[in-house]
C-alpha positions as CSV (number, residue, x, y, z in Angstrom):
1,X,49.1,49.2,28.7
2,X,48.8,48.1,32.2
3,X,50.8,46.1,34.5
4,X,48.9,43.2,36.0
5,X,47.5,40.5,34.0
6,X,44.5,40.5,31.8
7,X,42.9,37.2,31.2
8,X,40.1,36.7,28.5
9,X,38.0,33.7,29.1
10,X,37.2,33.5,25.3
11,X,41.0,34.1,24.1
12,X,43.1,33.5,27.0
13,X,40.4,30.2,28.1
14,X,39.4,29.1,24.8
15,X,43.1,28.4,23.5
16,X,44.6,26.8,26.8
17,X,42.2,24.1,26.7
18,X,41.8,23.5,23.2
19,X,45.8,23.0,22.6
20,X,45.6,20.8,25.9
21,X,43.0,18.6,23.8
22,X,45.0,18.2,21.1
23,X,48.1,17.6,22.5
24,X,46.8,14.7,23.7
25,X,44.5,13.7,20.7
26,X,47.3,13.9,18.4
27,X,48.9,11.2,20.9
28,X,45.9,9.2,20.7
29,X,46.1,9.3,16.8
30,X,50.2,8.7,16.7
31,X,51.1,11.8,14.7
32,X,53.1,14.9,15.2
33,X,51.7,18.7,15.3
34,X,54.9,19.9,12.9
35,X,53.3,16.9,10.5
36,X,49.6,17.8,10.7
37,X,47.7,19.6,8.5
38,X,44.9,21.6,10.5
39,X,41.6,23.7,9.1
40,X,40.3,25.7,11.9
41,X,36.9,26.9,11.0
42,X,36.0,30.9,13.2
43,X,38.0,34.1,12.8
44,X,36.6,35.6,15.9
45,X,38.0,36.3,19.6
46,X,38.5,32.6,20.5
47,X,39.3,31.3,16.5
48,X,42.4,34.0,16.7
49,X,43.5,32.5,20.1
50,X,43.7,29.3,19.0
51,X,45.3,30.0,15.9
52,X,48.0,31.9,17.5
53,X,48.4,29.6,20.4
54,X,48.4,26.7,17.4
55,X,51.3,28.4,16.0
56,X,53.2,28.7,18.8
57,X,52.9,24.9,20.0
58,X,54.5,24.1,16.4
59,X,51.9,23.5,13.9
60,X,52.9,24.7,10.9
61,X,50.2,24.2,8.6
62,X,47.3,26.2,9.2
63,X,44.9,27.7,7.6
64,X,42.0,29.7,8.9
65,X,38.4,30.2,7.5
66,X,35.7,32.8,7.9
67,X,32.0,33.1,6.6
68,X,33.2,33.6,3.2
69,X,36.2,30.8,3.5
70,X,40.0,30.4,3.8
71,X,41.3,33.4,4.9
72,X,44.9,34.3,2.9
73,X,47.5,36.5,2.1
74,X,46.5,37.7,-1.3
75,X,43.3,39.0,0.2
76,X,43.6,42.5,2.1
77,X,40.8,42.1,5.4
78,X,39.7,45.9,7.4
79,X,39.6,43.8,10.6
80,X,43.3,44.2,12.1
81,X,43.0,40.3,13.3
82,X,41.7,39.0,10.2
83,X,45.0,40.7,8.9
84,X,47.2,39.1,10.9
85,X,45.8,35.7,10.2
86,X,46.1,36.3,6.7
87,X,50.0,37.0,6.8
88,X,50.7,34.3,9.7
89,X,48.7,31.1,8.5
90,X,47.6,29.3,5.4
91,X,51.5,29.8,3.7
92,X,50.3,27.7,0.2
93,X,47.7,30.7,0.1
94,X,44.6,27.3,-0.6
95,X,41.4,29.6,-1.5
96,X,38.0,28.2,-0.4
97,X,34.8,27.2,1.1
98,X,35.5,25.2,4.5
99,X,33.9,22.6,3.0
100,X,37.0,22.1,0.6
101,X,39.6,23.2,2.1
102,X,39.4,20.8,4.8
103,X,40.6,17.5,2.2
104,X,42.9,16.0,3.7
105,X,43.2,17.7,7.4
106,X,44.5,15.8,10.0
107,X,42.7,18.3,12.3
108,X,39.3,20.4,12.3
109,X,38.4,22.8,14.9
110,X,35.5,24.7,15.0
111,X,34.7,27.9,16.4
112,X,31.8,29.3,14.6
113,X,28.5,27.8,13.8
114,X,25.9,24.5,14.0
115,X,25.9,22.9,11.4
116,X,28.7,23.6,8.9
117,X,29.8,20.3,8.3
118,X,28.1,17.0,6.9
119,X,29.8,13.3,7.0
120,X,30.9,13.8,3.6
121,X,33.4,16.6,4.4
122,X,34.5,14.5,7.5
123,X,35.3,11.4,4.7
124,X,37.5,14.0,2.8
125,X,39.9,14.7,5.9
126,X,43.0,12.1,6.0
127,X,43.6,8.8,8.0
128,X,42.7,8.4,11.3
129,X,41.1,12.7,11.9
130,X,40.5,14.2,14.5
131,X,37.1,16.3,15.3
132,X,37.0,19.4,17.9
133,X,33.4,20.7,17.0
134,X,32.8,23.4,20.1
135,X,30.3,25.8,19.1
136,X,27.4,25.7,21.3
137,X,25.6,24.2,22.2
138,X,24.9,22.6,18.0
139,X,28.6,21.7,17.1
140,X,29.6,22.2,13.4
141,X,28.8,18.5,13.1
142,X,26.9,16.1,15.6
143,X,29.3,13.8,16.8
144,X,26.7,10.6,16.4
145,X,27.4,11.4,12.5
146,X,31.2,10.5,13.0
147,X,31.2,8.1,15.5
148,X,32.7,5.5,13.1
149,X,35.0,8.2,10.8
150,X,36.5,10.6,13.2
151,X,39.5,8.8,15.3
152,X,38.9,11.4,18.3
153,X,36.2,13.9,18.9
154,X,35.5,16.9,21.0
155,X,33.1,19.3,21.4
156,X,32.2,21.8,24.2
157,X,29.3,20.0,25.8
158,X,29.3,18.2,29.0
159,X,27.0,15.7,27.6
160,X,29.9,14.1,25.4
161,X,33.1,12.8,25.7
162,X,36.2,15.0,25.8
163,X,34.6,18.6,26.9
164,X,36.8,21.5,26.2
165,X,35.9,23.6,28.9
166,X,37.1,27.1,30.0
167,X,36.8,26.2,33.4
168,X,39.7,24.0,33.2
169,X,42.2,27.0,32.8
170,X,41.4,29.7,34.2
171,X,41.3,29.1,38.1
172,X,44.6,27.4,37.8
173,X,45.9,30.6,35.6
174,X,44.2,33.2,38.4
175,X,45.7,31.2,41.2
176,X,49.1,31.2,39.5
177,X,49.3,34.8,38.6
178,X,48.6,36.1,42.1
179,X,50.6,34.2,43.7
180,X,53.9,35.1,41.5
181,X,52.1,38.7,41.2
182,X,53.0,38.5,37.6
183,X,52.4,41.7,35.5
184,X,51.1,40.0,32.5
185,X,50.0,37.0,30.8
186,X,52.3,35.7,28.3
187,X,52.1,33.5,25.3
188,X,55.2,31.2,27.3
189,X,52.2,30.8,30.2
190,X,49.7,30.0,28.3
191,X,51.6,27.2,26.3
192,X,52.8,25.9,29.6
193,X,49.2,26.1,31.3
194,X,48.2,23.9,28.1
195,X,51.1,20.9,28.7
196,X,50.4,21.1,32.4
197,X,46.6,20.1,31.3
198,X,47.8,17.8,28.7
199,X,50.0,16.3,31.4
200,X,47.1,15.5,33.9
201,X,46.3,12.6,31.7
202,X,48.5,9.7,32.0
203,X,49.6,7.5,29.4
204,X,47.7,4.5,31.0
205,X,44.4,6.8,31.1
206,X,44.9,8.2,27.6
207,X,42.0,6.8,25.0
208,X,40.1,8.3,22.2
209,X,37.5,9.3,24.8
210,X,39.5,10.5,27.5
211,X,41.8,12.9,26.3
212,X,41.3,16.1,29.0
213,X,40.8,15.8,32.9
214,X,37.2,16.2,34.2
215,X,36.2,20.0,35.3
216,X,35.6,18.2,38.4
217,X,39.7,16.8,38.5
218,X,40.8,18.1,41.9
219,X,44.3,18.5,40.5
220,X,43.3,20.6,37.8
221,X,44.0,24.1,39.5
222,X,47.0,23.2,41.0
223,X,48.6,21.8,38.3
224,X,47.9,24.4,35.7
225,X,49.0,27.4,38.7
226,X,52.6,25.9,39.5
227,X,53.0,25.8,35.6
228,X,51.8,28.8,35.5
229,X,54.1,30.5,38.0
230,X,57.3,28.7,37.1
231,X,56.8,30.0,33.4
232,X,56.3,33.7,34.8
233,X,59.4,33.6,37.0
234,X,60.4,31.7,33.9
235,X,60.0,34.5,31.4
236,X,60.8,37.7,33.7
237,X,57.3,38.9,34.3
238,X,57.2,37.3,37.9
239,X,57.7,40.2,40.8
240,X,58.4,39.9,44.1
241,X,55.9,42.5,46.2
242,X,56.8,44.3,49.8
243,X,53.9,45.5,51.7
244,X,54.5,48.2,53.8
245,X,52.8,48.0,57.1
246,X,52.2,50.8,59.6
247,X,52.7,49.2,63.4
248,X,49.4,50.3,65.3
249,X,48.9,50.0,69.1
């Protein structure tokens, strides 16, 4: 409704990184994101994000679960989001806990609550998965219970390799809509913020335990804003501002 950008750290923050992770995890692990199955476990503010972010990176099966499990089609939801996820992910309409559901995921992500998981679920996922527990600070499962199971694991503790932080995108982001003076974020800038992040890590640095730069990367911000801006002039939302200056004595 307004013409400068609004960024959400929880949206906006949450979705940039977590698609930067995975990029690079699904490198790690030699698969595709058209190919993968994914289970993303949180329906709120950031689950949403991701999911919709997931979608447009290419992933095309998804499916979504709540408190009361996969979230589909055939079911109507009051919550205008939960809606939308319901007709935009989960196409096979798969009912179900998250505990079943998640056979044979290439991919979990977890957005919701300590605890959820136990090894046994994490055995059920396919060949080589991959693990982003970030709630905090208890992920869904404690990665010392995986260690030998899951191919590549995040979570969103500094304590643990392969943080997902929020402080990774949005400095970069600020930086890159100010100086373009852009009048919104789009979903083009946020995708492009994501590879720019991805792209930090080189294919000689790329391991199971290093698959997103360090909050404390000093290329971080700069990357992230040029990719950032180009996508804004990119997409149209870019503007060019004259100041108007009085002369004074």
């Amino acid at each position: 409704m307004i013409d400068i950008p609004v960024f959400h750290d929880d949206q906006h923050g949450t979705a940039i990184v977590t698609l930067a992770g995975i990029l690079n995890a699904i490198k790690v692990v030699g698969k595709k994101l058209s190919d993968i199955k994914v289970v993303l476990s949180g329906a709120g503010a950031a689950g949403v994000a991701i999911a919709k972010i997931l979608l447009g990176a290419g992933i095309r099966n998804l499916i979504v679960c709540d408190r009361k499990g996969a979230i589909a089609k055939v079911n109507h939801y009051s919550i205008p989001a939960k809606q939308w996820l319901a007709e935009h992910t989960n196409e096979m309409c798969i009912k179900g806990k998250l505990n079943e559901v998640i056979y044979g995921a290439d991919l979990f992500i977890g957005v919701s609550a300590p605890g959820l998981l136990q090894r046994e679920d994490i055995l059920k996922m396919a060949v080589k998965p991959v693990v982003f527990a970030l709630a905090n600070p208890e992920p869904e499962i404690e990665p010392e219970k995986i260690a030998d199971i899951a191919a590549v694991i995040a979570t969103g503790r500094s304590d643990y390799p392969n943080q997902v932080n929020n402080a990774l995108a949005f400095p970069g982001i600020f930086r890159g809509v100010l100086d373009c003076h852009a009048r919104t974020i789009n979903n083009q800038m946020c995708l492009a913020a994501a590879n720019a992040l991805a792209g930090i890590i080189t294919k000689e640095q790329l391991n199971a335990e290093n698959i997103i730069p360090s909050i404390f990367n000093p290329n971080v911000a700069s990357v992230v804003a040029e990719a950032v801006k180009r996508e804004a002039k990119r997409t149209g939302v870019a503007r060019e501002i004259q100041y108007e200056t009085n002369n004074v004595k």
